[in-house]
N, C-alpha and C positions, 0 to 999 in steps of 0.2 A: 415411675413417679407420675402421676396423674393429676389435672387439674382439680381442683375441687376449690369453690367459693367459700369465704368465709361464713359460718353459720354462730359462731358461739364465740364467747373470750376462750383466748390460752387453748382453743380449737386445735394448734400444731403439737404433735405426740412428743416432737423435740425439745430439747434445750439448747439454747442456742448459748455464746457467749463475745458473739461479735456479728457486728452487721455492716454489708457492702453496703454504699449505695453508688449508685450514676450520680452525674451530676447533671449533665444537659437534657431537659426536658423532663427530668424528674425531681430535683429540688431547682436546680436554677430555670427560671421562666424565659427560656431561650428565643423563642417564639416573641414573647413582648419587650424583652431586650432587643432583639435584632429590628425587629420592624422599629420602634423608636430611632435607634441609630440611624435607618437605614434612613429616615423622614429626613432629620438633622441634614443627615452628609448630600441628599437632594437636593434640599432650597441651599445649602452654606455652598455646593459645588458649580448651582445654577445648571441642573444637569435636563432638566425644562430647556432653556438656550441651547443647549448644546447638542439636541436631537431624545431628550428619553422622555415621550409622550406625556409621560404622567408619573406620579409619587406612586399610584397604585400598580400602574405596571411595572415598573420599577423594584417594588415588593414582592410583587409576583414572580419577578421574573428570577430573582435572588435565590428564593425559596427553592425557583426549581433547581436551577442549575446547584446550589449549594449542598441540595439532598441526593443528589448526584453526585458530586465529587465525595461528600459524606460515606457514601455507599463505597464507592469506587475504592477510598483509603480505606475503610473496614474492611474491604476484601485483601487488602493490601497489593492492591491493582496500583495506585498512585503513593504516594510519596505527600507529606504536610508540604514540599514547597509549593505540590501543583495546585494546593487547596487557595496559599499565600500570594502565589505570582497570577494565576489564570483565571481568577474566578471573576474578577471585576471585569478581565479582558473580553472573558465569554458572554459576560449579563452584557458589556454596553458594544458588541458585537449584534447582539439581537435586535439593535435600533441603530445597525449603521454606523454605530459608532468607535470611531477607530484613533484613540489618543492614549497613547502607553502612557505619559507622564501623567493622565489622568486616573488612569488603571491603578498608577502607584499610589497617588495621593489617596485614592479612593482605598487601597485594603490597609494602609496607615492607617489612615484616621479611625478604618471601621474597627480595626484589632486594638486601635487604642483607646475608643470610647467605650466599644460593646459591653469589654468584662469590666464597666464602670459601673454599669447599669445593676439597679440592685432589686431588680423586680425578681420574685419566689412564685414556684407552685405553690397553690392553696392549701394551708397546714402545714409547710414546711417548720417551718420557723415550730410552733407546738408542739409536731411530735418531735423533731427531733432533742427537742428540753427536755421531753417525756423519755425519750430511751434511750438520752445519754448519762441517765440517772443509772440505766440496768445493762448496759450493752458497751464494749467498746465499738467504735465506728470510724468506717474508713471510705474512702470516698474510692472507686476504679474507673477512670473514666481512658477516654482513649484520645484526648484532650491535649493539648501544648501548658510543661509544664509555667510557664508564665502568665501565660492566659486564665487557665484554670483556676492557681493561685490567686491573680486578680481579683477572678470571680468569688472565690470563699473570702478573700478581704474585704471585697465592697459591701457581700449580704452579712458581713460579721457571722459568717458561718466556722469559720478557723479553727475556733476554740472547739465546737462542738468532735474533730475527727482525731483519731491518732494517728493516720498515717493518710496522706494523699499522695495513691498509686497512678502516675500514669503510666501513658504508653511509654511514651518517652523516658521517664524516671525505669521502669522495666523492662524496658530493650525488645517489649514485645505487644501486643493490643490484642486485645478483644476483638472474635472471639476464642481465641487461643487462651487454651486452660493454662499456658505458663502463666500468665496476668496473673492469674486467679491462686495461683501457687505462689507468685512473686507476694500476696496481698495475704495468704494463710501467712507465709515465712514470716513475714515483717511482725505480723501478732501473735507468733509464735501459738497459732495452733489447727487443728486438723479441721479436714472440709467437711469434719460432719458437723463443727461447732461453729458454721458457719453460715448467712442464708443473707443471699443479693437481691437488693430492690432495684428495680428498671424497670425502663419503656422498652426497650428495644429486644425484640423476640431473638435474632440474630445475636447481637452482642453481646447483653448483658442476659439473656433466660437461657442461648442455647450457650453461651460462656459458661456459665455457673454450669451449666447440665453436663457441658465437656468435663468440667473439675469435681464433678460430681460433690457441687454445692447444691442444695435448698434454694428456690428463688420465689420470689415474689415479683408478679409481672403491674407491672402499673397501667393502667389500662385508663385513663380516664378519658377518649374521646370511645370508649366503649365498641372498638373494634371487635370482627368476629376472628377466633383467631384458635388454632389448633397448636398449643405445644405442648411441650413436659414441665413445668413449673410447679409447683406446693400449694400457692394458691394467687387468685389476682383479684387487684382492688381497682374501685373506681376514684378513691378520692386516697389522699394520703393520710388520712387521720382513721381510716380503717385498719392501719397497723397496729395501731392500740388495742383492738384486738383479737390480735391471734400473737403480736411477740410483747 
């Protein structure tokens, strides 16, 4: 299965009659959820006083360590509690600073505000009105089922999915094509009538490609990038047409 760009409507040879999608970084605006939060729990923690330079180091420094643990749990190297206990201990570690009771206060508040936050990728909210007209839809992410749920209550995305698969609800994560079997089962049909949207080449393009689903790779900071996927868009409202 070869990449090829979208060139025409209804451009895909298949029929599809259900559709994956991610959730973080591809409908949920992960990236402007977190850095808001992360602004909030700075100036509310006084964390300036307390030795962390700056709001933007601070950001910065999140980002990395948390797309690291990210990684680290998709490979299934770590465990959700090391993402929940370790991650504020390692960011304020990097400025010296060493307060467990702050560590705690700090991944509280962040798990309790972030999936409040109801910022979308751009188009979300449109296409998805548009192809739950013609498609059933389910959401596969590799996500904490509380969280994630949060997250489709606050953007009032809910209504739009019939089943949200996670890791956790499936006993298994992406990119392991059980998810992806766990997510056919549930809608009761086969992975040719099926085709996953995502950002993540790893998870969600070479998932789908282990369960030998159709995927759609989301690309919108227009990375260069070599896999097996049907076709990739730059923006979400380029689904329109080809499903």
């Amino acid at each position: 299965m070869a990449k090829s760009e979208i060139t025409s409507n209804n451009s895909s040879p298949k029929k599809y009659s259900c559709i994956f999608f991610d959730l973080d970084h591809t409908l949920w605006d992960y990236e402007t959820n977190s850095r808001e939060t992360l602004v909030e729990l700075y100036h509310q923690f006084n964390l300036m006083g307390k030795g962390v330079s700056s709001c933007e180091n601070f950001t910065t420094q999140f980002t990395s360590i948390n797309t690291r643990l990210w990684e680290l749990y998709d490979k299934g190297l770590v465990g959700s509690e090391v993402i929940r206990k370790d991650r504020f201990k390692q960011i304020l570690e990097a400025f010296n600073v060493r307060d467990e009771k702050l560590c705690d206060d700090l991944s509280f508040h962040y798990l309790d505000l972030c999936p409040r936050k109801a910022n979308l990728m751009p188009h979300a909210l449109e296409v998805l009105d548009y192809l739950s007209v013609h498609y059933k839809l389910s959401v596969i992410t590799n996500g904490f089922d509380e969280i994630q749920n949060m997250k489709l209550q606050s953007t009032n995305l809910l209504p739009y999915f019939d089943h949200i698969i996670t890791s956790q609800r499936a006993g298994c994560r992406k990119p392991s094509c059980e998810i992806f079997n766990f997510a056919l089962t549930c809608n009761g049909i086969k992975n040719h009538q099926a085709i996953m949207v995502g950002d993540n080449l790893i998870t969600d393009i070479g998932g789908a490609c282990n369960a030998y689903i159709d995927a759609v790779f989301y690309n919108p900071e227009k990375i260069a990038s070599h896999g097996q996927y049907a076709h990739e868009i730059h923006s979400l409202a380029e689904l329109r047409e080809i499903l």
